[in-house]
C-alpha positions in Angstrom: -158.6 106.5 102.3 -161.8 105.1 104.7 -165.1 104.4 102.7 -167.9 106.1 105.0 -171.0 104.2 105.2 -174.0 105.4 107.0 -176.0 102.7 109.3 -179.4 103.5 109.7 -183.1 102.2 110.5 -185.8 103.6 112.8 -185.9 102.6 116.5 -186.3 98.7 116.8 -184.8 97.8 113.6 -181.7 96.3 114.9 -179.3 98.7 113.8 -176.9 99.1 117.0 -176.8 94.9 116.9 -175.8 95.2 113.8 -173.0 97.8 114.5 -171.7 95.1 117.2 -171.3 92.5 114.7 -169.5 95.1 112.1 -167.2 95.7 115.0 -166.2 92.4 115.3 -164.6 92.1 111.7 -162.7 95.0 112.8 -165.1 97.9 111.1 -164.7 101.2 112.8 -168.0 102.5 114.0 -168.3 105.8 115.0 -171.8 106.5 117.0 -173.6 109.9 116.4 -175.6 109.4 119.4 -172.3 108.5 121.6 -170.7 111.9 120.6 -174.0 114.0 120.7 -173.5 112.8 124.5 -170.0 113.4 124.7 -170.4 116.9 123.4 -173.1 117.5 126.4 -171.3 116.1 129.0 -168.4 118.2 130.2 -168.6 121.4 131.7 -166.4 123.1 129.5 -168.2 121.8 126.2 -169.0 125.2 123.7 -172.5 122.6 123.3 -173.1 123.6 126.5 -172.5 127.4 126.5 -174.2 128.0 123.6 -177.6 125.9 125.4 -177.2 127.9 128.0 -176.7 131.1 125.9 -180.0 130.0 123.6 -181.9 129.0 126.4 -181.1 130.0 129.6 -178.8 129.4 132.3 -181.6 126.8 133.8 -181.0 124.4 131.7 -177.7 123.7 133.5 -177.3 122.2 136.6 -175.7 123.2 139.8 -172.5 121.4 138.1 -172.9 123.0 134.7 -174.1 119.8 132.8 -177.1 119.4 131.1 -180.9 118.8 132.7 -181.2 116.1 130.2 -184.8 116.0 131.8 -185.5 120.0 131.4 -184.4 119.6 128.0 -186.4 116.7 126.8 -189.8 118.2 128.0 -189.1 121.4 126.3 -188.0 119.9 123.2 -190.7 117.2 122.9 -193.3 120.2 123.1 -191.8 123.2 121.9 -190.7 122.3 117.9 -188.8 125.5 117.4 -186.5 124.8 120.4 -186.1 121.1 118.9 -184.7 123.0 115.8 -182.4 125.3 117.5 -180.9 122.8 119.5 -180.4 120.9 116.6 -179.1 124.1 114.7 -176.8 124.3 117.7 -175.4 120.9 118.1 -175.5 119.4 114.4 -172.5 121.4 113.2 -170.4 120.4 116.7 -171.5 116.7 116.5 -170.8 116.7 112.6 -167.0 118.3 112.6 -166.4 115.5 115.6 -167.0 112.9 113.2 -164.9 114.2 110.8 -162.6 114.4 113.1 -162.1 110.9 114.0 -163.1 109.8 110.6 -160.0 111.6 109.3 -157.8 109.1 112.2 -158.7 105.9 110.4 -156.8 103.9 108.1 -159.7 101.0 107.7 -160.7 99.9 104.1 -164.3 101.1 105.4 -166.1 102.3 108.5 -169.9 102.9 109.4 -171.2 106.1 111.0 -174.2 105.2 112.7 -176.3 107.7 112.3 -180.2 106.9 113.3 -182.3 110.1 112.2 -180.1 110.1 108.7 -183.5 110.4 106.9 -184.9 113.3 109.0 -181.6 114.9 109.0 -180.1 114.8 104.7 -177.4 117.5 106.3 -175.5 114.5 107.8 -175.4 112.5 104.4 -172.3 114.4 103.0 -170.1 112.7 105.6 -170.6 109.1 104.0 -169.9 107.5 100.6 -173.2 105.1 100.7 -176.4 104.1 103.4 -177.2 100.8 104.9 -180.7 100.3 105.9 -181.5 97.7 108.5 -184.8 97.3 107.9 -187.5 95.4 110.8 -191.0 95.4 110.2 -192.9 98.0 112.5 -194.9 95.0 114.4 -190.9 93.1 115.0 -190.0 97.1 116.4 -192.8 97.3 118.3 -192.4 94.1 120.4 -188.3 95.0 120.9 -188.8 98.4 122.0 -191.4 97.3 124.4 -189.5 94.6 125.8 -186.0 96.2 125.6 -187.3 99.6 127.1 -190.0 98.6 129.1 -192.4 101.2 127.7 -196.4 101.0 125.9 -197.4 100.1 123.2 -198.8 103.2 122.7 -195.2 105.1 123.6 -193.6 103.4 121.2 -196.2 103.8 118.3 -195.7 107.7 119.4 -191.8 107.1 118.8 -192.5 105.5 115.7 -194.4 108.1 114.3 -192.1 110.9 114.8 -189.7 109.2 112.7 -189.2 109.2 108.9 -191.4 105.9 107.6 -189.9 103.2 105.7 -190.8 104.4 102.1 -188.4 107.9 102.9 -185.7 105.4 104.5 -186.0 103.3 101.8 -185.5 106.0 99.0 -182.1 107.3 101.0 -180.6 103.6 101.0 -178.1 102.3 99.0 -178.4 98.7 100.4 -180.9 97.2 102.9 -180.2 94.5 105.4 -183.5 92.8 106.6 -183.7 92.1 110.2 -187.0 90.1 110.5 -185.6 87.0 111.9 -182.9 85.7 114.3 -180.0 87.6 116.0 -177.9 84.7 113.8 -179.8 85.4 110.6 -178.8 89.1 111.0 -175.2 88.2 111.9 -175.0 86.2 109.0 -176.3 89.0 107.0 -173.8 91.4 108.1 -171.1 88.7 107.3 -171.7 88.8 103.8 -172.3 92.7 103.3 -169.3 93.0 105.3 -167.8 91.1 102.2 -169.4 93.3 99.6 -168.0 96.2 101.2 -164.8 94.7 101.2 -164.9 93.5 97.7 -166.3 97.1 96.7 -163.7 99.3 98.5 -160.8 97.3 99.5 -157.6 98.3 97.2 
């Protein structure tokens, strides 16, 4: 049976590089984010039914897929729609990772899973967390150049997210990502090890 691990860390912190190197010693990774968008991106998705039933057919586009845009400006100012989308498309996006958690065979796997620490009802589907951990001046300077956005936008981003003490208090181990893209593969080499060590039969 597949040891879940949670992969986690705020925006910046190096998390989704770190899921890339995982990968490459044959870890399944299975990407909350990816199958949020999955869920939102055919026609015939219930996701999509019930958005339109919660908040109005407008919110679909001529082709009955998502105005990503509508949605984002309501949700980034209206906190009660922000919770009942969530309310609608947690318990969708959680029973898909079961789903394909329940098709592996792998000693373990990480579920990435970004806003772990702002949303605890995600924790029962993994065994332990793994923090990558970037100071917030390292963050800052990625998100900027990665993104091409402000200083200020991403200080904004930053702020909306659980800080570093909460994350810290959820994880079970904590890969810092200060340094190097080597440095951190190197890192994820050995936990990779630990893990192994830990869960293999």
């Amino acid at each position: 049976m597949t040891a879940w691990i949670a992969l986690t860390g705020g925006i910046g912190s190096g998390k989704s590089q770190a899921a890339i190197y995982f990968k490459s010693f044959g870890v399944p990774v299975i990407d909350a984010d990816a199958v949020n968008r999955r869920l939102i991106s055919t026609t015939d998705s219930p996701a999509l039914t019930a958005i339109a039933r919660s908040f109005g057919g407008q919110m679909l586009d001529e082709n009955g897929l998502l105005r990503r845009d509508k949605m984002r400006q309501l949700i980034f100012t209206d906190p009660a729609a922000k919770l009942q989308l969530e309310h609608i498309l947690h318990p969708l996006i959680i029973a898909q990772i079961r789903t394909e958690q329940a098709r592996s065979h792998a000693v373990y796997g990480l579920v990435e899973l970004p806003t772990l620490t702002e949303h605890p009802h995600f924790r029962p589907l993994v065994q332990r967390v793994l923090l990558i951990h970037s100071d917030e001046h390292v963050r800052l300077t990625r998100v900027m150049q990665r993104n091409g956005l402000s200083e200020a936008e991403v200080r904004a981003i930053i702020t909306a997210q659980a800080d570093d003490a909460s994350r810290f208090a959820l994880a079970d181990d904590i890969i810092p990502n200060h340094g190097s893209p080597q440095d951190l593969a190197a890192a994820v080499a050995r936990q990779h090890q630990n893990y192994l060590q830990r869960y293999a039969p």
